[in-house]
C-alpha positions as a Python dict, from the first residue, in 0.01 Angstrom:
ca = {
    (1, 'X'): (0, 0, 0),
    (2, 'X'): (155, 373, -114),
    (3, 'X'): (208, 600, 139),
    (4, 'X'): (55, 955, 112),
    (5, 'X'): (192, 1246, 214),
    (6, 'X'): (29, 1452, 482),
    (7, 'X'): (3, 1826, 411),
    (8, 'X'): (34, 1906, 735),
    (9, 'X'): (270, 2069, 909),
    (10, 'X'): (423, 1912, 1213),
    (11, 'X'): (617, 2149, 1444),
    (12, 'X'): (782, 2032, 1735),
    (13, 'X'): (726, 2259, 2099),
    (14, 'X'): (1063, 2300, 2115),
    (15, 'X'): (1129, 2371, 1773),
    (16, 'X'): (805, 2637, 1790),
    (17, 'X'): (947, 2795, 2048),
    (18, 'X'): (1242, 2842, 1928),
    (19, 'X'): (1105, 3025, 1575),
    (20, 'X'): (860, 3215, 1786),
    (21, 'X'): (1152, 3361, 1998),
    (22, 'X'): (1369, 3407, 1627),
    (23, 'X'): (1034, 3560, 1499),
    (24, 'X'): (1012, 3834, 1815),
    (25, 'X'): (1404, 3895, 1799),
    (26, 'X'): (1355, 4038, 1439),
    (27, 'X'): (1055, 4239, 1517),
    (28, 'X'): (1318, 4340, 1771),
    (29, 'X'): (1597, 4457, 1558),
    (30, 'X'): (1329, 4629, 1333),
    (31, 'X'): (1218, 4883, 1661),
    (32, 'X'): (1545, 4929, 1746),
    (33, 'X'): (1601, 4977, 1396),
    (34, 'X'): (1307, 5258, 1402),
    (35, 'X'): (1369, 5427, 1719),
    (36, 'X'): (1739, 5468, 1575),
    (37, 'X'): (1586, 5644, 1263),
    (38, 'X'): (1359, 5851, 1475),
    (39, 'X'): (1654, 5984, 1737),
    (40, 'X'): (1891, 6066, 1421),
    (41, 'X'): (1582, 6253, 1261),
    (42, 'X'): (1553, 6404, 1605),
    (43, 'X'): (1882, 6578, 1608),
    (44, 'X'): (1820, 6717, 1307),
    (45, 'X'): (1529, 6943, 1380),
    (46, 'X'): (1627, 6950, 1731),
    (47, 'X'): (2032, 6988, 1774),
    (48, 'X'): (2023, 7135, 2105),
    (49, 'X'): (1925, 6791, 2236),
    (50, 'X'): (2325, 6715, 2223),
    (51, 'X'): (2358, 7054, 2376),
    (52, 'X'): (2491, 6901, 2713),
    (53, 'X'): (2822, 6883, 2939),
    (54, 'X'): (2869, 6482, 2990),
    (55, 'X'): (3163, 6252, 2949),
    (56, 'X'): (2982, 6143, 2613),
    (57, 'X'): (2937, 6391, 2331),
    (58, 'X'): (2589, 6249, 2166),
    (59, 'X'): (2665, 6427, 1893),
    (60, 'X'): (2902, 6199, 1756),
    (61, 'X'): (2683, 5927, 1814),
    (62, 'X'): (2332, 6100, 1731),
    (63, 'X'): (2475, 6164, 1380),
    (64, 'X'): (2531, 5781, 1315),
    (65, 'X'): (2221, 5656, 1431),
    (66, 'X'): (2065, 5669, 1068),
    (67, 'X'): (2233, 5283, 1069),
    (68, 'X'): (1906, 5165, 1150),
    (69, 'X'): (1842, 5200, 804),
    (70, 'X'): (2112, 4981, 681),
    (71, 'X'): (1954, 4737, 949),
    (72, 'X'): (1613, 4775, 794),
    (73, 'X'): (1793, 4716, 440),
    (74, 'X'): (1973, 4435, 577),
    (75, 'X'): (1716, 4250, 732),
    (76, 'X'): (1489, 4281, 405),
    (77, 'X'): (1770, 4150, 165),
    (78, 'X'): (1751, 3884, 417),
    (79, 'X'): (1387, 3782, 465),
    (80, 'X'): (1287, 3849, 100),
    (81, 'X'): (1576, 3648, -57),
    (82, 'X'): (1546, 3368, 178),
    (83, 'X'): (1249, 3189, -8),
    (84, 'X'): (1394, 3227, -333),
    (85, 'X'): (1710, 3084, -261),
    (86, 'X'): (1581, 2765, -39),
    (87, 'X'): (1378, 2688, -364),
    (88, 'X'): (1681, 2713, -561),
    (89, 'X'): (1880, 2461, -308),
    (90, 'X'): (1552, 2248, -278),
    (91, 'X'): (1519, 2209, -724),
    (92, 'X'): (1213, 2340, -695),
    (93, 'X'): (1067, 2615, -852),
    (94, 'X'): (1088, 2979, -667),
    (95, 'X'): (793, 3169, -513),
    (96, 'X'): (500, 3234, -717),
    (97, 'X'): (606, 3576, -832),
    (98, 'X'): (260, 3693, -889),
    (99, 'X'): (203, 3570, -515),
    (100, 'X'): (526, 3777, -443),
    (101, 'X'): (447, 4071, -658),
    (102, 'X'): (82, 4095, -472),
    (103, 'X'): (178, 4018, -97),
    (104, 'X'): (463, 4290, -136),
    (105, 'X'): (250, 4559, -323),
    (106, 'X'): (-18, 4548, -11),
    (107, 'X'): (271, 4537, 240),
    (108, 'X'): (427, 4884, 126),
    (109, 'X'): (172, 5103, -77),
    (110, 'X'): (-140, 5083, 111),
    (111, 'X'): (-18, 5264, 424),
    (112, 'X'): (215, 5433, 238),
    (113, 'X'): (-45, 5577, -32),
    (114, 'X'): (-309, 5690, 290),
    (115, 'X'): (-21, 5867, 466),
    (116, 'X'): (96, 6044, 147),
    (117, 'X'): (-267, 6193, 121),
    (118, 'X'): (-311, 6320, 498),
    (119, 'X'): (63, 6453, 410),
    (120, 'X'): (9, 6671, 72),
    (121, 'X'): (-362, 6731, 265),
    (122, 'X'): (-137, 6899, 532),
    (123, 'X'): (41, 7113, 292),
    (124, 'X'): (366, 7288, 297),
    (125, 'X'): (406, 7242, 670),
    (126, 'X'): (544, 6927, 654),
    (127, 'X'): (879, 6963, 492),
    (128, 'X'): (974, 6631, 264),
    (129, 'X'): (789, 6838, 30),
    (130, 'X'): (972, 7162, 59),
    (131, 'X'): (1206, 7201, -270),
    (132, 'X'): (1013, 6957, -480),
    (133, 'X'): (856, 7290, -641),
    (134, 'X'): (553, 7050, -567),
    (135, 'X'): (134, 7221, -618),
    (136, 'X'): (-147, 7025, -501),
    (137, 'X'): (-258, 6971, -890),
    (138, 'X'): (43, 6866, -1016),
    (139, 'X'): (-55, 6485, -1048),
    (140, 'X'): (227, 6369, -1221),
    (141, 'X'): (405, 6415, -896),
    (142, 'X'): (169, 6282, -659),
    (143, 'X'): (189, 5938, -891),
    (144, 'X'): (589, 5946, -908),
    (145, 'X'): (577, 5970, -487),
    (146, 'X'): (251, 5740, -459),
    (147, 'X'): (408, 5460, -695),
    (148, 'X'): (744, 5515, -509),
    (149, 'X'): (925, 5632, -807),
    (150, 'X'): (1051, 5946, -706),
    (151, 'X'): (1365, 5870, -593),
    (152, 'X'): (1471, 5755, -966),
    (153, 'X'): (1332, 6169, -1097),
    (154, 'X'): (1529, 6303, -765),
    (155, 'X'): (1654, 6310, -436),
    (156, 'X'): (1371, 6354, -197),
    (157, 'X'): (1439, 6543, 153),
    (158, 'X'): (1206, 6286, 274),
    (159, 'X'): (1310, 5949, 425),
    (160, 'X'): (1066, 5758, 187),
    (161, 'X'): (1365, 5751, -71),
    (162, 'X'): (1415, 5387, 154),
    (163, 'X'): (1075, 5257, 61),
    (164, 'X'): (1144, 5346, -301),
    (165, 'X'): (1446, 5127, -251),
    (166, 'X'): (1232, 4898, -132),
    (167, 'X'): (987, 4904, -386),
    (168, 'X'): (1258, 4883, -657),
    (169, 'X'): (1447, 4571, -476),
    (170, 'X'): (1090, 4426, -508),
    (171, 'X'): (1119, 4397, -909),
    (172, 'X'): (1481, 4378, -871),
    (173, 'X'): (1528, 4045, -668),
    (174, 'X'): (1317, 3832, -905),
    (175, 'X'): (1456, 3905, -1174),
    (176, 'X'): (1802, 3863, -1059),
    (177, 'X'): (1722, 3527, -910),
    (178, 'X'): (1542, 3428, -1204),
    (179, 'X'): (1865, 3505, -1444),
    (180, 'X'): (2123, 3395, -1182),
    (181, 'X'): (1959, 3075, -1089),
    (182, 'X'): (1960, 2930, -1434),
    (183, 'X'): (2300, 3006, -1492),
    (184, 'X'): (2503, 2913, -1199),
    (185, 'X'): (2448, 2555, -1030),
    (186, 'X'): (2267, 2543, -664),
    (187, 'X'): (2584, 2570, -469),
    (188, 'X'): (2645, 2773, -173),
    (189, 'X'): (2948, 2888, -334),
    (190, 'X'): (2772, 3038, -666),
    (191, 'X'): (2473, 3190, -422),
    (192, 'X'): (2746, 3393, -235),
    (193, 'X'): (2924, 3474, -534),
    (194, 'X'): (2577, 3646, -656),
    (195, 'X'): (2571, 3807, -380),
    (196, 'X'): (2878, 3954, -333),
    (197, 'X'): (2834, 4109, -705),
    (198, 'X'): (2524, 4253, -598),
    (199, 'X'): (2712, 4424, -278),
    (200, 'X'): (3004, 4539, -540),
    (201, 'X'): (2746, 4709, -746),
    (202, 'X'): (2586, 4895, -462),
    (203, 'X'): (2999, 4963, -339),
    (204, 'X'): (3013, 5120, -676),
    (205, 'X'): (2703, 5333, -652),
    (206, 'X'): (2805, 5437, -357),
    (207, 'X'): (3152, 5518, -432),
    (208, 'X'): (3026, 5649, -766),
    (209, 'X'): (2766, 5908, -639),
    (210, 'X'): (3000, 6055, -339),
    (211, 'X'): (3295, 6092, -653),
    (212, 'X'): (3128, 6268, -960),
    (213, 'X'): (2694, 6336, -918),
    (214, 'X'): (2486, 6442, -641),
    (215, 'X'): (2169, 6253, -822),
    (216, 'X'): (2004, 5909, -802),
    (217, 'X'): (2208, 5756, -513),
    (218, 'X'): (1923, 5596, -357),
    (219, 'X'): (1802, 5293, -476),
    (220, 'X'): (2142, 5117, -678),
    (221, 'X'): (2380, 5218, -318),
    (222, 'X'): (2142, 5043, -124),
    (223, 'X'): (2239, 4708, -273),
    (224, 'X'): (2534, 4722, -66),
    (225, 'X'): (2320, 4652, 254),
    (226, 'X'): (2060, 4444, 87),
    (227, 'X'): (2356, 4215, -69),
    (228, 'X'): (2468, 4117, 218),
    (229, 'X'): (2106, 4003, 372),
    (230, 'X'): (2098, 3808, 87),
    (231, 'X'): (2361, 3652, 174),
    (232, 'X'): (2267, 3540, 540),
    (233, 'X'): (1938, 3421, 370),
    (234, 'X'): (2178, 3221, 162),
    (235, 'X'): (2349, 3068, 441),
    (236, 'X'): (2041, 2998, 629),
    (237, 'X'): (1890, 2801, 300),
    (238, 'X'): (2201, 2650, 229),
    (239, 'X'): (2141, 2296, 329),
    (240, 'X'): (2481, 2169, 411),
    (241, 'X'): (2574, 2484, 591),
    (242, 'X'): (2533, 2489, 1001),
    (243, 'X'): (2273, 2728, 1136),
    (244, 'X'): (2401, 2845, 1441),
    (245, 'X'): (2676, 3008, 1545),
    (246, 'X'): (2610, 2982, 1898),
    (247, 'X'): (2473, 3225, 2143),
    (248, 'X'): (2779, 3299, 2290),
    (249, 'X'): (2921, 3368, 1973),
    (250, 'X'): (2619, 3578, 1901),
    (251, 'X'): (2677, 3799, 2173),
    (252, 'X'): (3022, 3875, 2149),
    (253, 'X'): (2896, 3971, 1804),
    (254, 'X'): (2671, 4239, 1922),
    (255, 'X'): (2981, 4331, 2149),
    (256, 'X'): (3210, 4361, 1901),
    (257, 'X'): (2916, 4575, 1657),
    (258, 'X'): (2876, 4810, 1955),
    (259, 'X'): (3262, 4900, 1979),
    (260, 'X'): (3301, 4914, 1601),
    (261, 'X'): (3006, 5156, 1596),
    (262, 'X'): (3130, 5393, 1874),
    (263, 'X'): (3514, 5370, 1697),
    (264, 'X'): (3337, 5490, 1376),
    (265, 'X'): (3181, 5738, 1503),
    (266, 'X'): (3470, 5926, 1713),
    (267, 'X'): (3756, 5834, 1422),
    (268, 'X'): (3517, 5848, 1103),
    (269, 'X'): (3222, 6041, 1186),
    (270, 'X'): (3073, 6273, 975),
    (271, 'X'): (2964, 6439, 1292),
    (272, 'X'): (3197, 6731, 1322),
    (273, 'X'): (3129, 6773, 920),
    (274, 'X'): (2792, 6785, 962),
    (275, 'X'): (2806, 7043, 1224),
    (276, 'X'): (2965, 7269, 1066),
    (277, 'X'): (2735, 7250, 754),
    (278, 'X'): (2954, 7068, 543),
    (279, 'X'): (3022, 6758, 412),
    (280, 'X'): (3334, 6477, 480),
    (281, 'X'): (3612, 6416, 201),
    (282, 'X'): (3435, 6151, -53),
    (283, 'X'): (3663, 5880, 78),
    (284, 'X'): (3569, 5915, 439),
    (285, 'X'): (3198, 5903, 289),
    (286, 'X'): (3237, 5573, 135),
    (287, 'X'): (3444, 5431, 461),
    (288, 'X'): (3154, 5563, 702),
    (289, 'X'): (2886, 5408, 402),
    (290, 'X'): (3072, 5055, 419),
    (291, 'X'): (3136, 5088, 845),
    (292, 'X'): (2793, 5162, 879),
    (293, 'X'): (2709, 4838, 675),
    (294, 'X'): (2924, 4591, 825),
    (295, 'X'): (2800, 4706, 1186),
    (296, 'X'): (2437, 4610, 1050),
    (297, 'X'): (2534, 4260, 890),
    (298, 'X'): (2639, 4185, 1196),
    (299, 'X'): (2396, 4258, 1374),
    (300, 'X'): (2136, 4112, 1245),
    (301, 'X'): (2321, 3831, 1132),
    (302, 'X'): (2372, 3746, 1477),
    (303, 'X'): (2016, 3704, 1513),
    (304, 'X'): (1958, 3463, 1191),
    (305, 'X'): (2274, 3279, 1256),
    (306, 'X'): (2247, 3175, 1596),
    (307, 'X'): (1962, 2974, 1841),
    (308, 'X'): (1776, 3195, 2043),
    (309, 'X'): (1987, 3323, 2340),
    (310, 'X'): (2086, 3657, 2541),
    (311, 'X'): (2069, 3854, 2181),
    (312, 'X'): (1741, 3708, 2094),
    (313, 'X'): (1617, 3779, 2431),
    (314, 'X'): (1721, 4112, 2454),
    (315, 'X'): (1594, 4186, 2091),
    (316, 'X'): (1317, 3962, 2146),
    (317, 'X'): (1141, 4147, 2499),
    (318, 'X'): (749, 4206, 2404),
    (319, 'X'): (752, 4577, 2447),
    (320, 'X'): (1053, 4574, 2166),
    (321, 'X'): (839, 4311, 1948),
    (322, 'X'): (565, 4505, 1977),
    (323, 'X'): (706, 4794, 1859),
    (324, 'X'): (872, 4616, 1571),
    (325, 'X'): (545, 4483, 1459),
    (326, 'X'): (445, 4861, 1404),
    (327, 'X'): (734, 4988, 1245),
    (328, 'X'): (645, 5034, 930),
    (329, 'X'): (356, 5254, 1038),
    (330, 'X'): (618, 5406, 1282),
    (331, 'X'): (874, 5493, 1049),
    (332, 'X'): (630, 5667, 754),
    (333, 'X'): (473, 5856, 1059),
    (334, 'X'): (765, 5991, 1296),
    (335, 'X'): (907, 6283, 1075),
    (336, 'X'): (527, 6423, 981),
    (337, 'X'): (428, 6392, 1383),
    (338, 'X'): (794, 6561, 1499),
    (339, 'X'): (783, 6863, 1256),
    (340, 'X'): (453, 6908, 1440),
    (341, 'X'): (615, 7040, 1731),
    (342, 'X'): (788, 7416, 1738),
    (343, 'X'): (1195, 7275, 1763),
    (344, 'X'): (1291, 7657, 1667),
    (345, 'X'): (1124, 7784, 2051),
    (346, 'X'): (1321, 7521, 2256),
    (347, 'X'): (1476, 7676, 2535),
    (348, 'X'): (1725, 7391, 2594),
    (349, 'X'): (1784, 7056, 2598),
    (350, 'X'): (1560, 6934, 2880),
    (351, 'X'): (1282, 7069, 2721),
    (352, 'X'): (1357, 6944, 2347),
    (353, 'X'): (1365, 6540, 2544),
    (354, 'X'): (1012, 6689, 2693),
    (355, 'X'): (854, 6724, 2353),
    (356, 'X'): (1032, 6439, 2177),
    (357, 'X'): (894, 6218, 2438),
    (358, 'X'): (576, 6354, 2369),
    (359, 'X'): (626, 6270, 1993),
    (360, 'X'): (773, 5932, 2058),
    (361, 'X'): (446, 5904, 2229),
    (362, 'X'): (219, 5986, 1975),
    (363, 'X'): (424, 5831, 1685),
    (364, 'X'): (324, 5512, 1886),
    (365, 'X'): (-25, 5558, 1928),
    (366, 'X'): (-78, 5707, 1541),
    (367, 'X'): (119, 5400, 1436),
    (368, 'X'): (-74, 5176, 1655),
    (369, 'X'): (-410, 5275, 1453),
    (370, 'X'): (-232, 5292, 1070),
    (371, 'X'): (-119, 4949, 1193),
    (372, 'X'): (-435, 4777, 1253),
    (373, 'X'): (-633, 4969, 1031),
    (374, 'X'): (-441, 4947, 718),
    (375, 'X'): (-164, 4696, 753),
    (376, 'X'): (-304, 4422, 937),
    (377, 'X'): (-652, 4362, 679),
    (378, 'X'): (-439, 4468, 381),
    (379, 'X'): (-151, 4152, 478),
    (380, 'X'): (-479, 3945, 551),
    (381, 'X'): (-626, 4075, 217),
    (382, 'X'): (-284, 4016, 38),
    (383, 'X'): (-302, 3632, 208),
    (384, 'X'): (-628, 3586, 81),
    (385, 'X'): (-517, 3664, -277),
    (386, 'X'): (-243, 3444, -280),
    (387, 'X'): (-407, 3124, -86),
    (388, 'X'): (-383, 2789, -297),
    (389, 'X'): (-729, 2696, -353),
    (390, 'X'): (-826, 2468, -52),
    (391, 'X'): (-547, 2500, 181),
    (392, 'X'): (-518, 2596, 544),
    (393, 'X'): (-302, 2789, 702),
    (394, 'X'): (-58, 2580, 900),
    (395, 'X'): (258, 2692, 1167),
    (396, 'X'): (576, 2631, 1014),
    (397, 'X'): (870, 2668, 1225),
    (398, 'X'): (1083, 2717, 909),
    (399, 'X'): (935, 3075, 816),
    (400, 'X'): (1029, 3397, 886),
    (401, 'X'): (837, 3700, 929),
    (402, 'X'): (873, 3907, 578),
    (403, 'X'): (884, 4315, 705),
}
């Protein structure tokens, strides 16, 4: 008598437990990711909050907190890269790409599109627009920000140039995979190789922009963060290759990431640059762009690489999971709910911490209601879509959250 095979799932406690706790420690590294963003963004607007006599200048490190978008870059080149490339190991075929084309669109653009409107509805307050020479009829504009194409017309002052990134990774990783995958054999080997080509280009772009234009950085530099999460996703497919480094090694990971990001920013921070309204020699640009880089691969790749431990439990802690779960919503909403507040009438320091905390506060609590409003029935609605006709959703202990 043939055997049939079950379509179930079966996860182990242990091994359920262990994803779940893998599963928080990303949502982890996205909030710290996000309240890095928001406390670079707030000494921009609000300088004096580094206006203090301490042992510690933050300054130096305030200026270098805008890693937490590598980290966000990072941990997407891992977690969308991931399926593809444990297909290509497997012999099977790759994601459905009009699965992966639909459950990405209603990730990014539906929050995106209804905070754009409440944004251009709020006028020339909020300041991502300033310098676009943007009017509220010019609707080829509104379409080149709403599809998330701006950033390949111009530089934006507003931190959505990372969800056009984003957006353009999302046609540019099938398409790669695709190619590469039918040339090269399913080795480790040829997967890193990929990879490493797609961190060279972004290397390039980088090196490129900083050298000779002041135009269309963006989206090809940012390869040099996404290659790299492509290549832990690689190494996590890979099915010869051991998953985990070890918790101990994990930690003295996160160790050795913390004292390579305070070296770079007291011997190659742009901080005293920036200050002083200018901008570093290109070649200390590109060093600070490929620091900044390596501190977030390893970072998060001591997360992915390693069985939960005193990393994943730090990253992991509900109140940081929580917040990671929102920080999409959190990141479009911070900048729009801090230029709210009158930065230019601060009296000091103390009182610029007063009214960040009372942003911090409400970035929560908007983000809190975009989340579950918008993001939570749009991923349902995107699940929906992209459901095999008759199946159930079952726990695998295998998958990763996707951002």
């Amino acid at each position: 008598m043939s055997r049939q095979r079950s379509n179930r799932v079966v996860v182990s406690p242990s091994t359920d437990v262990a994803a779940r706790a893998r599963n928080d420690a990303l949502d982890g590294l996205r909030a710290i990711a996000a309240v890095s963003v928001f406390l670079y963004h707030l000494l921009v607007l609000a300088p004096m909050v580094a206006d203090f006599d301490g042992p510690i200048e933050f300054e130096y490190y305030g200026r270098n907190l805008d890693i937490g978008v590598e980290i966000f870059f990072v941990l997407s080149g891992f977690l969308l890269a991931r399926p593809f490339f444990a297909a290509w190991f497997a012999g099977e075929p790759g994601p459905s790409l009009r699965a992966f084309a639909i459950r990405r669109s209603l990730r990014i653009y539906p929050a995106w599109i209804a905070f754009l409107v409440i944004a251009v509805a709020w006028g020339d307050q909020f300041w991502f627009l300033e310098g676009t020479d943007y009017q509220p009829d010019d609707a080829l504009r509104f379409v080149q920000w709403a599809t998330l194409l701006h950033t390949w017309f111009y530089d934006p002052a507003h931190s959505s140039w990372t969800l056009s990134v984003e957006a353009s990774f999302y046609v540019f990783l099938p398409l790669l995979t695709t190619v590469a995958f039918r040339v090269v054999r399913p080795k480790l080997r040829n997967a890193l190789l990929v990879c490493a080509g797609v961190t060279a280009v972004g290397l390039f772009a980088e090196w490129y922009h900083v050298m000779f234009v002041d135009f269309g950085r963006f989206v090809p530099a940012a390869l040099m963060t996404l290659g790299p999460g492509m290549a832990l996703a690689a190494l996590v497919a890979a099915p010869a290759m051991p998953r985990d480094v070890g918790p101990r090694t994990a930690a003295i990971a996160w160790v050795a990431a913390g004292v390579a990001f305070v070296a770079m920013s007291r011997f190659v921070s742009k901080s005293a640059y920036v200050v002083f309204g200018s901008l570093p020699p290109p070649g200390e640009q590109v060093t600070q762009a490929i620091w900044q880089a390596v501190v977030a691969v390893v970072v998060v790749g001591a997360v992915v690489l390693s069985t939960p431990g005193p990393v994943s439990r730090v990253a992991g802690l509900q109140p940081v999971a929580a917040l990671g779960r929102i920080s999409y919503s959190f990141y479009l909403w911070h900048l729009l709910v801090l230029y709210q507040f009158d930065w230019e009438g601060v009296s000091g320091p103390g009182a610029a911490w007063w009214m960040a905390t009372q942003g911090f506060v409400i970035t929560i609590a908007v983000s809190t209601v975009s989340y579950f409003a918008i993001e939570r029935p749009a991923i349902g609605w995107a699940r929906r879509l992209t459901a095999a006709p008759g199946s159930q959703s079952q726990p695998n202990s295998t998958n990763l959250p996707s951002r």
